[in-house]
KETOR-736267 format. One line per 3 residues: number of its first residue (from 1); their letters; for each residue y, z, x of N, C-alpha, C. Coordinates in pm, 1 decimal. Each point is the difference from the previous one (the first is absolute). Example, Ala and Ser with C-alpha at 12.3 -4.5 7.8 and 13.67 -1.06 7.14 Angstrom:
BEGIN
1> as> -569.0 780.0 1319.0 119.0 0.0 -89.0 120.0 0.0 90.0  105.0 -72.0 -35.0 119.0 6.0 82.0 109.0 73.0 -77.0
***
This chain:
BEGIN
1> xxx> -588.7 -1037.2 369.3 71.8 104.3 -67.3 148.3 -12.9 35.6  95.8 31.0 -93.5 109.2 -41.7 17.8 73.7 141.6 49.8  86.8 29.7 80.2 85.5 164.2 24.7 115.4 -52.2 36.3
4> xxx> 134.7 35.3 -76.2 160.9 -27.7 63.9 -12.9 57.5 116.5  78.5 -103.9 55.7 35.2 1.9 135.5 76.9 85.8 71.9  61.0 66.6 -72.6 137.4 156.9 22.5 -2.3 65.6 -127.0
7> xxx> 17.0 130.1 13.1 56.4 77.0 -113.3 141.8 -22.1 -39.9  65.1 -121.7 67.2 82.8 -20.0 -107.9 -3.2 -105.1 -101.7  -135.8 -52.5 28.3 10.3 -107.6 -84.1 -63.1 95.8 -121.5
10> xxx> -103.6 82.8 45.4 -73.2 99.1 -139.5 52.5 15.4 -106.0  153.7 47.5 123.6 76.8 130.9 -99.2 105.3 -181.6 -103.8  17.6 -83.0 41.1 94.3 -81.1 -62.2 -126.8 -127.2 -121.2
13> xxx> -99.4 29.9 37.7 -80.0 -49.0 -71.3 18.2 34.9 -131.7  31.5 115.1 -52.9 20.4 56.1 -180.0 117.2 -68.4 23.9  104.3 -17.5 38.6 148.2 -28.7 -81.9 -19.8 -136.3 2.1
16> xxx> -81.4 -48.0 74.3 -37.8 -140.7 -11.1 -10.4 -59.9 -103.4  -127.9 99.3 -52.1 -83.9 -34.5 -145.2 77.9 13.6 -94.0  92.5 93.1 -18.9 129.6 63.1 -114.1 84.1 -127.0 18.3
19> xxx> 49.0 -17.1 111.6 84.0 -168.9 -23.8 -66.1 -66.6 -64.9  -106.2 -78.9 10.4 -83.9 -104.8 -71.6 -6.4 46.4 -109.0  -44.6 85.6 -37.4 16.0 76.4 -169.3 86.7 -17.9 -46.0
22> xxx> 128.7 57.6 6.4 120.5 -56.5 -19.9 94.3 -130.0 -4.8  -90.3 -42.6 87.5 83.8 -170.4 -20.6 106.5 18.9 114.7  -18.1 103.5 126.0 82.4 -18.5 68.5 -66.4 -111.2 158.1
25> xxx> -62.0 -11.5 -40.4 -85.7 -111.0 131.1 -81.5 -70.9 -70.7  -60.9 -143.3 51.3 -85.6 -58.1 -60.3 -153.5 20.3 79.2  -89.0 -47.1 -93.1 -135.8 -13.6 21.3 -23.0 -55.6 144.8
28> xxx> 104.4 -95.2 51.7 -34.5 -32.2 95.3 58.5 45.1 139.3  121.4 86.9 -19.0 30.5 107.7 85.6 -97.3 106.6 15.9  -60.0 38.6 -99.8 -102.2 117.9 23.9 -88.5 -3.7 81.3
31> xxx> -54.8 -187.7 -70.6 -113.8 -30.0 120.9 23.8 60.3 133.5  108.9 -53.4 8.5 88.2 -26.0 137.4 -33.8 63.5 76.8  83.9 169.1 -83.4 -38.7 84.2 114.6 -137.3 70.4 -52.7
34> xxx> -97.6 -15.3 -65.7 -108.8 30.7 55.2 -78.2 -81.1 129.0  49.2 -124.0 -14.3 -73.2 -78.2 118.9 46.3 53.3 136.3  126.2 54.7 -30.8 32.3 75.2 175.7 -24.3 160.3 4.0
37> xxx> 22.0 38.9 -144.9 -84.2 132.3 13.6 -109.8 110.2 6.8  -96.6 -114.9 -16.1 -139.1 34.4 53.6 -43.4 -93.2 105.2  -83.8 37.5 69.6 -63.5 -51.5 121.7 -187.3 15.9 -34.5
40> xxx> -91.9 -80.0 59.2 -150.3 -23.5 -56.9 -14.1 73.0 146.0  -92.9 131.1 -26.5 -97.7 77.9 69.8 -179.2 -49.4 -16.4  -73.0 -21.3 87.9 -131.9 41.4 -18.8 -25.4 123.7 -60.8
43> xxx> -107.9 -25.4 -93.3 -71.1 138.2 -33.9 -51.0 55.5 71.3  -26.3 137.5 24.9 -88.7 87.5 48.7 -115.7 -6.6 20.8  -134.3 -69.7 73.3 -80.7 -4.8 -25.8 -70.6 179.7 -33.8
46> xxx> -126.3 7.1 -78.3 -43.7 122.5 -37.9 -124.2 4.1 40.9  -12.2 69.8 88.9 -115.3 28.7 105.3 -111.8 18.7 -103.6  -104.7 -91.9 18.9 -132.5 70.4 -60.8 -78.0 94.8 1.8
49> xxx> -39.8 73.5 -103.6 -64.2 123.5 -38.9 83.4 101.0 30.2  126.8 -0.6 10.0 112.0 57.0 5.4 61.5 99.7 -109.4  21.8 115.6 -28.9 32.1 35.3 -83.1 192.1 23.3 46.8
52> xxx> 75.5 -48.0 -137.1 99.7 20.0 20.9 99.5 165.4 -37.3  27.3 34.2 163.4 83.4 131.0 -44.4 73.2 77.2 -48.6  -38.7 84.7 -31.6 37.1 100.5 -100.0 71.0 123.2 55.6
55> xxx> 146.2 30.3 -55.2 88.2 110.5 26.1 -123.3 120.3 -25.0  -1.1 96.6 148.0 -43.6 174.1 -10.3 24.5 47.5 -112.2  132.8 2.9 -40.0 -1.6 82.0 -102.8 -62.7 -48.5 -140.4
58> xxx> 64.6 -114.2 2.0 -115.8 -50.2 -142.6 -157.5 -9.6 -30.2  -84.2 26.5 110.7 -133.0 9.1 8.5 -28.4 188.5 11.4  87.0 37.7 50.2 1.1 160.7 -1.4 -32.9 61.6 -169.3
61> xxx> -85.5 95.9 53.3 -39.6 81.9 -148.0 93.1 111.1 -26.1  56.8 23.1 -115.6 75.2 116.2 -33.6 9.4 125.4 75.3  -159.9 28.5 32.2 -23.9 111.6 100.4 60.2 6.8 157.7
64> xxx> 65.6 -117.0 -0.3 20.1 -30.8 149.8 177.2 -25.6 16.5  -30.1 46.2 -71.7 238.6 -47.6 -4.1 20.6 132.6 -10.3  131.2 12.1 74.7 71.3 130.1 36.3 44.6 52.1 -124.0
67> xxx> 13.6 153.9 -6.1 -22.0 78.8 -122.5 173.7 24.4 -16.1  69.4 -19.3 -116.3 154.1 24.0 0.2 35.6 167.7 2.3  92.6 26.3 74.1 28.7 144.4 -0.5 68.8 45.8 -140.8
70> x> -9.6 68.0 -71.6 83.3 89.1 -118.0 98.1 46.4 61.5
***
């Protein structure tokens, strides 16, 4: 799995793409800095018979959420 390496590469990743669109960088600058702006993570392995978790409130029934004051 691929994840940038800093939030500044995140945040410079769109103007990246808008250069290349534009014709202000080439195809092979882009590469460029994607090759230094992401880094390869292992996946997560996912525990068997595992169910994956779920936010309280989103499994909560209507009856169970705090009542708004008038």
């Amino acid at each position: 799995m691929k994840v940038y390496r800093s939030k500044i590469y995140e945040a410079l990743h769109e103007d990246f793409k808008l250069h290349l669109e534009m014709g202000g960088i080439t195809q092979e600058r882009f590469d460029e800095f994607e090759r230094d702006a992401f880094k390869e993570v292992p996946d997560a392995p996912t525990p068997q018979g595992r169910v994956a978790h779920t936010p309280a409130m989103a499994t909560a029934s209507p009856g169970t959420q705090a009542h708004s004051v008038k």
